[in-house]
N, C-alpha and C positions, 0 to 999 in steps of 0.2 A: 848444309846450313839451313834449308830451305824446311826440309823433313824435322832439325831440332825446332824448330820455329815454330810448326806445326803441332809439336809431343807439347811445346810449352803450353799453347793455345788453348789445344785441347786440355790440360791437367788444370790450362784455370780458366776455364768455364764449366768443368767438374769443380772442380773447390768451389764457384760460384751457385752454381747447383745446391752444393749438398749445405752452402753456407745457408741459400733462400731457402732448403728443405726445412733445415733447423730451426729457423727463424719463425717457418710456419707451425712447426712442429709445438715449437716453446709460445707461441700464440695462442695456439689451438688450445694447449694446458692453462696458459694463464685463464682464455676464457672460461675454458671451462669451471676454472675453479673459480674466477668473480660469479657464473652462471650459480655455482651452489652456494655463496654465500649469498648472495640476493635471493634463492628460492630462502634461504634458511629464517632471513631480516624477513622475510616478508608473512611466510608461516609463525614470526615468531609474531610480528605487529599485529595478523588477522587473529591469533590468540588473545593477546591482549585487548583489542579490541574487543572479541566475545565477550568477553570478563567484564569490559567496562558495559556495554548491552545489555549483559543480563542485571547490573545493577541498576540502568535505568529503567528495565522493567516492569522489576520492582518497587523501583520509585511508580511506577505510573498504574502498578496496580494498589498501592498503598493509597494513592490519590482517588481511585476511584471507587474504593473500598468508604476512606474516606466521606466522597459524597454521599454514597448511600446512606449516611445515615441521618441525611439532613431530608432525605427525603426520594421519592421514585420517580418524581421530576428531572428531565434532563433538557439542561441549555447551554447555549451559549453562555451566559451572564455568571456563568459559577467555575469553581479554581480548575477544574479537570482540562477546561476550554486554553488555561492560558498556557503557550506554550513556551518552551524554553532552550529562553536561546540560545547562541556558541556562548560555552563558557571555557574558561581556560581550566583545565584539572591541575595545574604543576604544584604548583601550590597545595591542594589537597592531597593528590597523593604521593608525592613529598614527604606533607606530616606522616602519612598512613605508614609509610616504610616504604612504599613502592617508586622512589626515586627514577629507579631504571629506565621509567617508560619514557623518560624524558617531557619535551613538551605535547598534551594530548589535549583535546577540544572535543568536546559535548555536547550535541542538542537534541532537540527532540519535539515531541507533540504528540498527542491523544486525537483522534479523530473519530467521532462516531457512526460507526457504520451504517446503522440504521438512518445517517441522515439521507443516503439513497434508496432507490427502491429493489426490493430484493428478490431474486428470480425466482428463488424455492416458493416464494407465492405467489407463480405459476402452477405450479401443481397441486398447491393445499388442499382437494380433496382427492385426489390419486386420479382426477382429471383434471384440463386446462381449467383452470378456475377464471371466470368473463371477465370481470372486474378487473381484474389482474392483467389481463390480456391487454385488455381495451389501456390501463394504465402505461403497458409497454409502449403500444403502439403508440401514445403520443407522444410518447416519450423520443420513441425513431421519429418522430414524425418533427419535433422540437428539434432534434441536434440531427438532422440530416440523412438518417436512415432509412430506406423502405419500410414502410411500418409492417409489410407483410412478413417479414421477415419473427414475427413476436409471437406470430401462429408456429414458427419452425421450433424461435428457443423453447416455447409453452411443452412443446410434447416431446422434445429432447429432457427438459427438467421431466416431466414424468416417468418417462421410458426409464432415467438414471434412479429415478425416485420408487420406483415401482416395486415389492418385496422378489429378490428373485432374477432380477432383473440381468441380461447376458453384456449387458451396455456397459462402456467404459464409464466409472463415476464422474460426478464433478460435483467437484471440490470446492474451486477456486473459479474465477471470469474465464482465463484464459484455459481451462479446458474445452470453452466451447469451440475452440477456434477449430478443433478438428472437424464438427459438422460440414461445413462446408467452405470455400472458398469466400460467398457473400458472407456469411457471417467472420469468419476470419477478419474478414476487411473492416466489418461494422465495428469489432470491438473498442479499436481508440476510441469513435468517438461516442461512444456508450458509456466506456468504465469511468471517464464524471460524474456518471447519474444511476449507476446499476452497482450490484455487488450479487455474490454467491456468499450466504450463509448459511448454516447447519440446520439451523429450522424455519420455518415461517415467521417473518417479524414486521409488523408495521412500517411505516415509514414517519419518523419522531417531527412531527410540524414545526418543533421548536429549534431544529439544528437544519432542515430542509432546503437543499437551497432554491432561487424561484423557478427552473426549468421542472424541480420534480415535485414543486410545491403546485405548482400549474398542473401537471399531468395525475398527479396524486387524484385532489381535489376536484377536476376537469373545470378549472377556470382560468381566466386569461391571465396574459402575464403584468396585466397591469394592477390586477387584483393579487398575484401572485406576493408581488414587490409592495402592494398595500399591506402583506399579512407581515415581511421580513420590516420594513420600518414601525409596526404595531409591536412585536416584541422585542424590537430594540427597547423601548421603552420599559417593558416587564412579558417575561415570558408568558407561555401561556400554561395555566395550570390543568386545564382543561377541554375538547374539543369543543365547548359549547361557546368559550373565550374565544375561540378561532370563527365561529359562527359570528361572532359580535363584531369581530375588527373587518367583517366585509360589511356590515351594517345595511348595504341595499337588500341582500337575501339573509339576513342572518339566520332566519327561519327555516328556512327552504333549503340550502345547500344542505345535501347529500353527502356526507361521509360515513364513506366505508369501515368500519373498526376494526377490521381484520387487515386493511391496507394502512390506515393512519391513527396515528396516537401522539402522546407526548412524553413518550415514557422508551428508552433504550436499555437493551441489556449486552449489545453487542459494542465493541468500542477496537480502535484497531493506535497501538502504541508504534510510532514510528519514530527511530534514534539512527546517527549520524554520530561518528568518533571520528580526527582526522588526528593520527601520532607523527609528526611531523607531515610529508608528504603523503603519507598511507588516506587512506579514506577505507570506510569501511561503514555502511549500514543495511540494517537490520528493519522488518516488519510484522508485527506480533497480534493476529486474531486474536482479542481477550474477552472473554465473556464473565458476565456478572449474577452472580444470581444471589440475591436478598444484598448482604453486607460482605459476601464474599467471590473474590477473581479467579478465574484461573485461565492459563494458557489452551486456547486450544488447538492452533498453528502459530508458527515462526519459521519467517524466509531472510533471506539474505538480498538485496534489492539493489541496485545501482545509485550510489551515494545521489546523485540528482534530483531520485524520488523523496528524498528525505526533505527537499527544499520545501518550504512553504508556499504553498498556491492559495489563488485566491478563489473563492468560492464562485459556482456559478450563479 
């Protein structure tokens, strides 16, 4: 009696066995299979979303094509600056045919690159160029950086810059991080007031914010925020208007024309889609030259950086 007891026992704790085998078994499949349709929803939403990006970037070279032709002036005060905010698309593309996307939201901005100052004019004559240098360092020196450190980026942009060169390029901020550790570190809080572009380009007085309107210029920051409430009122057309709105040195302040202008050809398009819970953006190097745009990179960015910040 004791041994049939035992045969039962064991045959169901086998059945129990192969019932939890199963049960993991048909789990494992179910997951997997939600696994491929969420990869599939979500390859389709980051498609879509592409498609919606590359329309706003066309929108926002249309717009900057647009200003060109009112003038080579660049400010705040004019349409390129305003940006734009979550809009809802259902409705439009809806009309369009494209129902499917369901509910998708838009935004975006234009931001001019040049309103920081730019490393490649560290090396503008295939040496550390002084001016340039001397502009870094106060720049490290403003947001917290060893300023020694502007003599390191100075001859890394050359070294990258140099015909021939065996050095790894840079392109972008973030490839300097590889020089060294201090620098790595520096970058946050640099890429407010720095950028990496293609050529040598001024820094536009009229979009500048006052940390690099200060270090541009080499004046204080009380004079800095004198120049940013002077064209709130009317930009300025000219560096010689920039002399005037400090009025104690109008004469005398020193600008470099190779460092500061009022005039942009670089502009950087940044858009933001969210299709339902999806989020997905986009950031787009655009450059300008006379009345026409063209892309010169585009990256893929953490929806976050799409948000609007305030200047410094």
């Amino acid at each position: 009696m004791s041994a049939r007891r035992a045969h039962r026992g064991a045959a169901l704790i086998t059945a129990l066995l192969l019932a939890a085998l199963a049960a993991v078994m048909v789990s494992g499949m179910m997951w997997g299979e939600w696994g491929a349709i969420q990869r599939e929803q979500a390859a389709r939403q980051s498609e879509q979303a592409r498609w919606l990006l590359r329309g706003a970037l066309d929108w926002a070279r249309l717009i900057l094509n647009e200003a060109a032709q009112h003038g080579q002036v660049v400010a705040l005060d004019q349409p390129w600056a305003v940006p734009l905010a979550e809009s809802d698309l259902t409705r439009f593309l809806a009309a369009s045919g494209h129902s499917a996307l369901g509910q998708a939201w838009l935004e975006g901005r234009i931001e001019d690159a040049q309103s920081r100052f730019n490393l490649t004019d560290l090396a503008l004559f295939g040496t550390p160029y002084a001016n340039a240098v001397q502009t870094l360092q106060r720049l490290c020196t403003a947001v917290g950086v060893d300023p020694s450190l502007a003599q390191t980026l100075a001859q890394a942009i050359v070294s990258a810059r140099a015909a021939g060169s065996l050095d790894l390029p840079i392109f972008q901020l973030q490839d300097l991080a590889r020089l060294s550790p201090a620098v790595a570190a520096a970058l946050p809080r640099l890429a407010p007031v720095v950028t990496v572009l293609p050529q040598a380009t001024p820094v536009n007085l009229n979009t500048a914010g006052p940390v690099v309107l200060a270090a541009v210029l080499d004046i204080s920051t009380q004079q800095a925020a004198q120049l940013v409430a002077a064209r709130t009122q009317h930009h300025f057309d000219n560096v010689q208007q920039v002399r005037d709105a400090l009025k104690s040195n109008a004469t005398t302040l020193p600008i470099d024309p190779v460092l500061a202008g009022v005039t942009s050809n670089y502009f950087e398009a940044v858009a933001r889609v969210r299709i339902a819970d999806f989020e997905y953006a986009e950031r787009a190097l655009v450059q300008r030259t006379g009345a026409l745009s063209q892309t010169v990179r585009m990256q893929r960015v953490a929806p976050w950086l799409a948000d609007p910040v305030p200047r410094d």
